[in-house]
C-alpha positions, 0 to 999 in steps of 0.5 A: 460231191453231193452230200446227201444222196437220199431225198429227205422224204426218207426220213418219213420212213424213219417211222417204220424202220425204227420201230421194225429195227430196233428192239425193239417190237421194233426190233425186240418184239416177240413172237406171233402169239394167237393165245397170249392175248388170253392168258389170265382170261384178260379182255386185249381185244379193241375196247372202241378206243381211238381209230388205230389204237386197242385197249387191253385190261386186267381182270378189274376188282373192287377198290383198285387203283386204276393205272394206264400203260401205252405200249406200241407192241400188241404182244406186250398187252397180255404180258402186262395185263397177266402181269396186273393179275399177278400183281392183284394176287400177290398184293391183295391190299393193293390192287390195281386196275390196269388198262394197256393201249396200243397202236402203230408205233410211231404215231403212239411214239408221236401222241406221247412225246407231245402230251409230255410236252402239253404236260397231260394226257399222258399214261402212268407208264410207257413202252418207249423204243430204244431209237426214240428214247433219248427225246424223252430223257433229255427233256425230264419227262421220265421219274427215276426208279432207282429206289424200285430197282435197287432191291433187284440190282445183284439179280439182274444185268443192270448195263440194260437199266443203266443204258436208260438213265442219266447222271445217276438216275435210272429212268427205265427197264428192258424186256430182255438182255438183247445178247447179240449173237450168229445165227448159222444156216446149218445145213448150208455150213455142213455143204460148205464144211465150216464149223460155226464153234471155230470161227472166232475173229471177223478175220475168222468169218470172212475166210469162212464166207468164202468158203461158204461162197466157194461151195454153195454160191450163196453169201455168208451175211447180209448188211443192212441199208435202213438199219444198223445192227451189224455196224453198230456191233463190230463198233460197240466191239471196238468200245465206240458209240454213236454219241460221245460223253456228253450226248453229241453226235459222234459218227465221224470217228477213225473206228466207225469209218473202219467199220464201214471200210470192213463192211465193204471189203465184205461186199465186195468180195461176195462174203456179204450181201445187201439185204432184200428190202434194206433191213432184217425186218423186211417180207423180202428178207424173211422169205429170202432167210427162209428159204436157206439164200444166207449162211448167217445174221448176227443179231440179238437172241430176241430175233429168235422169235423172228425165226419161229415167225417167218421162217418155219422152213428152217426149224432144226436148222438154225445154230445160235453161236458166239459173235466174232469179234476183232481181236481172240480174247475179247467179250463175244457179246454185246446188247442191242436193240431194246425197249425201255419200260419208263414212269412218265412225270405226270402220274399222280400214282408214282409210287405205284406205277414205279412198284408195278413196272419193277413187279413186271419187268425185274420179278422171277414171275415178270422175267419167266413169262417173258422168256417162256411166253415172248422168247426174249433172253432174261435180265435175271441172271438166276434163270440162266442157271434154273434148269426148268428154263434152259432145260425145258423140252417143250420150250418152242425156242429151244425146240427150234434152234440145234443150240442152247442160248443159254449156254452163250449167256453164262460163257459171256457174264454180265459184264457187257457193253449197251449202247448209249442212247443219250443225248443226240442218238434219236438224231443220230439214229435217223440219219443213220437208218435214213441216209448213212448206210444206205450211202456207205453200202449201196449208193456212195460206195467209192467216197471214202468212209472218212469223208462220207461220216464227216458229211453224214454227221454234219447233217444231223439235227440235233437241238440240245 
């Protein structure tokens, strides 16, 4: 038997696939805005950086202390340049002037690892991608923003700060909560007389796949071969990680090969698909969703702006429901994805850039816009209850989708289970998005879960 069926050369994709899947831009960007970048009146346009790279900056005044922010998502540069301007408004005897660069994820993912590793060159502060972010942990290269966040620590879901940290410091701070949820086709479950709202268990969602099979033709979901959201949930639901306490590896589990084995059955049956193009992030995909193929993705509330991007065909007829989950009773929610906001070790402006990315990323100000303007669920549990928000007619997410996304964040609280992204999980997740999957759904399907994730896990490099 062999152990790898895939040619090592895949793991050059691994420079897309993770920053399309994860969280983050990535799998976590937000939406196509063609207006975003001049909120403020900021200049995000190319400035003449580095070939592939732009720069965006905040209104520049008199006496400002001059910070720099790398970010591998164009979206992100007005956030942050609105946010300077803000910030400038707010702390007038302490002004700053922001300069914000991007470029194509991996390469900027690239470029910062090895100027961390050189020990200059780096920027004040960086957007790192939840898939890369354990490289950067695990090598000291981040400050811990306890001392910012903790002022904040009653307002926010901290299971999206922690999941950035280590031993007891915390080194960064998302977008957004990343709530995973089901998003039905709903005029594909009124032909097949399902109602999304009764489906509670995966038992549950598999008897209503075949319903939905049985009366339209068309599959009730579809799995990922070059990425992980649908396996990493069900096993999140199990209480199961993709590294044990101590960071290693940790794929070869009794519940990740249960996982799998479920997968299968579902493909087998009909109920689940392969995915056009391998992943939830793939032009196959979009126009495949777009054009009503499938019933259903489970996928965090993020991947709203992916609807709004790629499938206007399908406004006014998408329902955001709770995830199914293994046994009636349990949490219906997990995080996924995710981009971690971090203060890189060699500023000479630390206290400042720590102050700055808690203004940005924990403020009503920072939490608002990137709801309002980005479509990703806050961190902030009081807008959860702020009616201005959940309530806002003219809001584009809500006026998409035939549910409310908020309703699902108060049912579910705070008490929710973030992947561990420590240790050996940037390993783990290149194999996994590279090879795992891949061979679990499509090219080994008849080895045994069991001894295919022995394999899988054994070829994981992983240099503690």
């Amino acid at each position: 038997m062999k152990k790898r069926l895939i040619s090592s050369v895949l793991c050059v994709m691994l420079a897309s696939s993770m920053l399309m899947g994860c969280g983050g831009g990535s799998s976590d960007s937000g939406t196509k805005d063609d207006t975003a970048a001049e909120d403020g009146g900021n200049d995000s346009g190319d400035s003449g950086s580095e070939e592939g790279m732009t720069q965006g900056k905040n209104k520049f005044v008199d006496g400002g202390t001059e910070l720099s922010l790398w970010t591998f998502q164009e979206l992100h540069v007005a956030f942050y340049t609105t946010m300077a301007d803000l910030w400038n408004e707010e702390h007038p005897d302490e002004p700053i002037n922001l300069t914000v660069t991007t470029g194509e994820s991996y390469s900027l993912h690239s470029k910062l690892l090895v100027a961390c590793q050189a020990g200059e060159g780096t920027p004040d502060i960086a957007d790192i991608e939840v898939g890369y972010y354990g490289s950067f942990l695990k090598d000291d290269y981040l400050l811990p923003i306890n001392d910012v966040v903790e002022p904040y620590e009653d307002e926010i879901v901290m299971s999206r700060v922690k999941m950035y940290g280590k031993d007891d410091n915390w080194y960064g701070v998302d977008f957004h909560l990343g709530a995973s949820v089901c998003y039905y086709n709903m005029d594909v479950m009124k032909e097949a007389e399902v109602d999304p709202a009764e489906i509670v268990t995966w038992d549950d969602y598999i008897e209503a796949g075949k319903k939905v099979l049985e009366k339209t033709g068309k599959p009730m979901c579809a799995a990922e071969t070059a990425d992980l959201f649908l396996p990493q949930l069900m096993l999140l639901e199990k209480g199961v990680q993709y590294v044990d306490e101590s960071g290693q590896p940790n794929i070869n589990t009794k519940e990740h090969a249960e996982v799998i084995e479920y997968i299968r059955d579902m493909i087998d049956s009909g109920v689940c698909e392969i995915a056009p193009g391998g992943g939830y992030h793939m032009e196959e995909w979009y126009g495949h969703l777009n054009g009503g193929e499938v019933a259903s993705v489970a996928l965090p509330l993020w991947y709203m702006g992916r609807f709004l991007d790629y499938c206007p065909d399908l406004e006014g007829k998408i329902g955001i429901y709770e995830i199914p989950v293994w046994n009636e009773g349990d949490t219906r929610e997990v995080l996924q994805g995710g981009t971690g906001t971090s203060v890189i070790k060699f500023t000479e402006q630390a206290d400042l850039a720590k102050e700055f990315l808690a203004f940005c990323k924990l403020s009503e100000e920072g939490c608002k816009y990137e709801w309002n303007e980005l479509g990703f669920d806050p961190i902030r549990v009081s807008l959860w209850e702020d009616p201005e928000i959940t309530e806002n007619k003219d809001n584009r997410f809500l006026k998409y989708f035939t549910t409310n996304p908020f309703d699902i964040l108060k049912k579910n609280g705070t008490d929710l289970t973030a992947p561990d992204i420590s240790g050996g999980y940037s390993a783990t997740y290149s194999t996994l998005v590279s090879t795992t999957y891949a061979n679990a759904f499509e090219l080994d399907t008849e080895t045994p879960a069991e001894e295919l994730l022995e394999m899988e896990e054994a070829s994981i490099i992983y240099d503690e």
